[in-house]
C-alpha positions as CSV (number, residue, x, y, z in Angstrom):
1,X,85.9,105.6,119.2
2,X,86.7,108.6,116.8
3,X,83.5,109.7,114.8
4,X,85.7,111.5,111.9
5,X,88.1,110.2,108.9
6,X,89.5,112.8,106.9
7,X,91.4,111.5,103.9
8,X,93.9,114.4,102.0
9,X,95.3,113.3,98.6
10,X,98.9,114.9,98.0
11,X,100.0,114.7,94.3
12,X,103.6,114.9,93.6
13,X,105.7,113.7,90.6
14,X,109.4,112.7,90.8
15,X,112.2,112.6,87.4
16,X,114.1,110.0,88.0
17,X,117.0,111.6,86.2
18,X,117.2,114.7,87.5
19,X,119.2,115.6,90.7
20,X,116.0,117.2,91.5
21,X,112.6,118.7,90.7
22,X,110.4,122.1,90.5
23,X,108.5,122.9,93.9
24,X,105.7,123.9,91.1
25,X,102.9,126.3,91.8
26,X,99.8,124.0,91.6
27,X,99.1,121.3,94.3
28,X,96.3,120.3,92.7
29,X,97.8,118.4,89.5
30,X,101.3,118.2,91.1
31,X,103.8,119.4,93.7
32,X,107.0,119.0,93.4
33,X,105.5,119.1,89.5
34,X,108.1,117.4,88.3
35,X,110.1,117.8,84.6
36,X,109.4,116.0,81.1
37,X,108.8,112.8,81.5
38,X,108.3,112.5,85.2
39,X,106.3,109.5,87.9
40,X,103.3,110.8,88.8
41,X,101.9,109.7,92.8
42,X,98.9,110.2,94.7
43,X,99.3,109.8,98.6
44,X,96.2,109.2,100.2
45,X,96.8,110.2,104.1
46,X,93.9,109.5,106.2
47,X,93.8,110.9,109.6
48,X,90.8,109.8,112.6
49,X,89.9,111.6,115.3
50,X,87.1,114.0,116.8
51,X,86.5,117.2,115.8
52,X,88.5,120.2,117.5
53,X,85.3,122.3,118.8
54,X,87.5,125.4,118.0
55,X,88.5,125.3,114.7
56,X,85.7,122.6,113.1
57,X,89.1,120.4,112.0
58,X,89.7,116.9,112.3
59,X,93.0,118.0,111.3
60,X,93.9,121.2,108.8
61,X,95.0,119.6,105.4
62,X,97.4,122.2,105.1
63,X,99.5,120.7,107.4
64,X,99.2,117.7,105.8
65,X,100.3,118.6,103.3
66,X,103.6,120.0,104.3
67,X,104.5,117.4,106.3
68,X,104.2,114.9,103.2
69,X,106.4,116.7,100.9
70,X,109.0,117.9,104.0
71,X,108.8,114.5,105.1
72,X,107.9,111.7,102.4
73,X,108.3,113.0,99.2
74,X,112.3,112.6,99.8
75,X,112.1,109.4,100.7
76,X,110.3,108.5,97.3
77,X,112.6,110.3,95.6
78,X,115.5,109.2,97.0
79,X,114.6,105.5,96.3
80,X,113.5,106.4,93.0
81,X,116.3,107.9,91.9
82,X,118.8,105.3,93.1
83,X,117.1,102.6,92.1
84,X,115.8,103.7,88.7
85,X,120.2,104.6,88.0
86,X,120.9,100.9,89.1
87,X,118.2,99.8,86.8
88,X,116.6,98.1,89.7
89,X,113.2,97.1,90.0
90,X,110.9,98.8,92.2
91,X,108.8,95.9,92.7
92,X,105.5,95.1,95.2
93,X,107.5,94.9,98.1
94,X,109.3,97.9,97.9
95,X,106.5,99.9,97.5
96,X,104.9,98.2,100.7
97,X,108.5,99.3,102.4
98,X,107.8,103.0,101.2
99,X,104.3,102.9,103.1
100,X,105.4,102.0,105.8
101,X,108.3,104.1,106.0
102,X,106.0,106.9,105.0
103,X,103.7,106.3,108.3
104,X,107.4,106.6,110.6
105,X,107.7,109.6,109.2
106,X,104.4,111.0,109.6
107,X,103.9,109.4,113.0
108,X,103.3,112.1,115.5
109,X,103.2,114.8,113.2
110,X,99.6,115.8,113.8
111,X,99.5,115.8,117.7
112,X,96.6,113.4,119.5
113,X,95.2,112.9,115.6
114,X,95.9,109.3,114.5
115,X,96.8,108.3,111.1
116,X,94.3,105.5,109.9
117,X,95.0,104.7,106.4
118,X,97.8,105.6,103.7
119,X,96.9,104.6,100.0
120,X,99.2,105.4,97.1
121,X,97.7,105.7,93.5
122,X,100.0,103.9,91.1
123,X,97.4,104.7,88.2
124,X,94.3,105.8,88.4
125,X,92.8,102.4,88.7
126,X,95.2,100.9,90.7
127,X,96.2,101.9,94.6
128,X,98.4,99.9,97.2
129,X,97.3,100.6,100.7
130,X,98.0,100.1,104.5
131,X,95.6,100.5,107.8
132,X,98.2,102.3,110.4
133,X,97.0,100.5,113.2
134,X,98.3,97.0,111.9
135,X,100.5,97.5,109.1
136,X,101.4,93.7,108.7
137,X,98.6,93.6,105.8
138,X,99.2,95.4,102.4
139,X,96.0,96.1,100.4
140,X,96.1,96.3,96.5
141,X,92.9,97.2,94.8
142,X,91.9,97.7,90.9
143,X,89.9,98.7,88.8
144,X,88.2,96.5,85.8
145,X,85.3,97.5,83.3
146,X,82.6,95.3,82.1
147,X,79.8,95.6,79.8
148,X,77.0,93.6,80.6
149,X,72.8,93.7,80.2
150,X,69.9,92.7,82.4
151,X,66.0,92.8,83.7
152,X,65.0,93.3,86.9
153,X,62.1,91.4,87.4
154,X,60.0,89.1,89.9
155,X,57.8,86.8,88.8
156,X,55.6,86.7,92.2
157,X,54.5,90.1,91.5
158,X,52.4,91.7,89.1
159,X,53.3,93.8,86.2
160,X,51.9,96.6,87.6
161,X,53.9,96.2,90.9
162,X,57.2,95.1,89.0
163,X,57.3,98.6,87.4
164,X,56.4,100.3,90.7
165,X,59.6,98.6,92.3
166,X,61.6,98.2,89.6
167,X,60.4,101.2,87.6
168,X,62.9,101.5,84.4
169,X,64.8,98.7,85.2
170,X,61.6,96.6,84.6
171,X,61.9,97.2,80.9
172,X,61.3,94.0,79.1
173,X,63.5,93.9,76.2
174,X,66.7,94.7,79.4
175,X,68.7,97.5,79.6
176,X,72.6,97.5,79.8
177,X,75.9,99.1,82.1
178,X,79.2,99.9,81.6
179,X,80.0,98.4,84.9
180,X,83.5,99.0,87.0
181,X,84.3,96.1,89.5
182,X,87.0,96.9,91.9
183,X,89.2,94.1,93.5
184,X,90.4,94.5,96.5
185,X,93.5,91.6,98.3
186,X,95.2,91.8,101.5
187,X,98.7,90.6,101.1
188,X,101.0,89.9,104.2
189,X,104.6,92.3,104.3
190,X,106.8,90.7,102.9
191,X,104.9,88.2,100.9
192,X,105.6,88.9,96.6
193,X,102.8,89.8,94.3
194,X,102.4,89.5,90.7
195,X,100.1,91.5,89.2
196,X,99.3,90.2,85.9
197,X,98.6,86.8,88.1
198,X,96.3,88.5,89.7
199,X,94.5,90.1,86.7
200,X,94.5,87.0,85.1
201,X,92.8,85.5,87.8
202,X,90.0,88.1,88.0
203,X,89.8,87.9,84.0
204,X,89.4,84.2,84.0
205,X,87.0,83.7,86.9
206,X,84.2,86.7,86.7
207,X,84.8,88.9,83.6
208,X,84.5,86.1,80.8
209,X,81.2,85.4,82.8
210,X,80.0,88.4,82.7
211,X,81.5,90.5,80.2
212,X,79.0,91.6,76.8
213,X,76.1,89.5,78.3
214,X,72.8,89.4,79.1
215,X,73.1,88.9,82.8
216,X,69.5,86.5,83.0
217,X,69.6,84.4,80.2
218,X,73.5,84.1,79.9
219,X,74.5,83.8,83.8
220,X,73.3,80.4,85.5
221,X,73.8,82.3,89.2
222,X,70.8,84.5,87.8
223,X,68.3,82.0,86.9
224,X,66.3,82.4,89.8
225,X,67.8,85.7,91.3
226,X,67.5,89.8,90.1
227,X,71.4,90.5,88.8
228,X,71.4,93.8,90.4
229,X,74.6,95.5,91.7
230,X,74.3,93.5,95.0
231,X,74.1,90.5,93.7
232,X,76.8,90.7,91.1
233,X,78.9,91.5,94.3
234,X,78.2,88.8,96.0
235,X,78.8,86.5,92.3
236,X,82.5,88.4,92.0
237,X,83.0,87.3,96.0
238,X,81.5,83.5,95.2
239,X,84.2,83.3,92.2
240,X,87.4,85.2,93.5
241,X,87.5,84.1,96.9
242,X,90.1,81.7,97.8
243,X,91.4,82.0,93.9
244,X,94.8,84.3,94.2
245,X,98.1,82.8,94.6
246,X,101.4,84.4,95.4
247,X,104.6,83.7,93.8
248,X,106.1,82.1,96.8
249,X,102.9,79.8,97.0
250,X,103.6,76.0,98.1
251,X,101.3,72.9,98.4
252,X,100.6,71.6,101.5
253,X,100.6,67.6,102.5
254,X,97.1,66.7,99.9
255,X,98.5,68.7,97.4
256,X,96.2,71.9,97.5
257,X,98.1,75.2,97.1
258,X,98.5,77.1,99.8
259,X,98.9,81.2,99.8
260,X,98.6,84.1,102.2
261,X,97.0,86.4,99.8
262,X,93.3,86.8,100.6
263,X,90.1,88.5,99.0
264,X,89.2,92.0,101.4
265,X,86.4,93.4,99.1
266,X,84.4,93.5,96.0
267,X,82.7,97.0,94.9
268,X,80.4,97.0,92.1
269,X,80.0,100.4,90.6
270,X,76.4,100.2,88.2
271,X,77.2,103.6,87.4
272,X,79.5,106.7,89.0
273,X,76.2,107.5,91.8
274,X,75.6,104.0,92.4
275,X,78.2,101.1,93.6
276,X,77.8,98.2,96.1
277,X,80.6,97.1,98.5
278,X,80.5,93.6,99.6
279,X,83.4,91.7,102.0
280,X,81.5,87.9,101.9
């Protein structure tokens, strides 16, 4: 079992109306850095394997690199611009094609290193991903924000001990967050996806719970329980899963809708040190 992930993110940005773009000089915002209005991408290539003993490398990320924009960034740009000057759409699907036609080409490239994850930024709360070792399964996560209060507190213990566990959070009149919730589904290849549906869904089950309110006294779940970031995971989980539906979504013989699109993960970020991950 390999002990080491590195993950590289390559930046690159395509015109669809141009024959072609820049190189550029700066990898770090964008390379090919594209013209005017141009589509900006983030390729997240993540490589496992054990440390070389001579070099200290998993893998250099120079190489990486170079072997993205020799070998991928074409292909994205190639689609791009055909399809953008047929007016076609470049829909879910498509972009799942891309991934995986991205890991072909990067197959092998890195000797006995194995790629483990790819992960394209469409914005920067938003990212469709595949695990190379069973690409059957896209994964689209995203972002939402929510403002919400709450106490921690427990009742069985003192006041004195309350603030030695709980120490600021404690405070009795609450405290508040400007929480982030990231979604993640797994959707089979092939299988469409519509992402306001999904938004929607997310919207109507968990944010109008908990969105601008006091987590103990508006929130039945947290009668009896301390809403802290592990425990609103686990409420997102207990309200989204088994929820998402895909356009191609039929009933089966009772009636009940029927869809291949699944729940993966919930992260609760409380704040940008602090976020729990939960998969139910």
């Amino acid at each position: 079992m390999f002990m080491h992930k590195v993950t590289r993110q390559v930046r690159f940005s395509i015109n669809p109306f141009l024959p072609e773009d820049s190189p550029g000089f700066n990898s770090y915002s964008s390379r090919p850095a594209g013209e005017g209005f141009s589509i900006f991408f983030e390729l997240g290539v993540g490589v496992v394997a054990d440390v070389e003993p001579a070099t200290g490398f998993v893998v250099n990320v120079v190489d990486i690199d170079r072997c993205v924009r020799e070998y991928v960034v074409p292909i994205f740009a190639k689609r791009i611009r055909e399809d953008y000057r047929q007016r076609k759409h470049i829909g879910f699907s498509e972009i799942a094609e891309l991934l995986k036609s991205t890991q072909k080409q990067l197959a092998g490239k890195f000797g006995k290193v194995m790629l483990g994850e790819l992960a394209l930024k469409l914005n920067p709360f938003r990212k469709v991903a595949i695990d190379c070792e069973d690409n059957k399964m896209i994964y689209l996560s995203e972002k939402f924000e929510f403002a919400a209060m709450h106490k921690l507190w427990n009742d069985d213990f003192t006041r004195e001990r309350n603030f030695e566990v709980f120490g600021k959070c404690a405070n009795p009149a609450g405290h508040g967050h400007n929480y982030i919730l990231e979604v993640t589904v797994k959707v089979p290849t092939g299988e469409g996806f519509c992402i306001g549906d999904f938004e929607k869904t997310v919207d109507d089950e968990f944010m109008r719970l908990v969105d601008h309110k006091n987590l103990n006294a508006d929130v039945a779940e947290f009668a009896g329980t301390n809403p802290t970031v592990e425990n609103i995971a686990v409420l997102a989980w207990d309200k989204l899963a088994g929820k998402f539906r895909s356009p191609q979504t039929r009933n089966n013989a009772f009636g009940e809708p029927l869809s291949k699109v699944s729940l993966h993960s919930i992260i609760i970020w409380e704040n940008d040190r602090t976020c729990c991950t939960y998969y139910g």
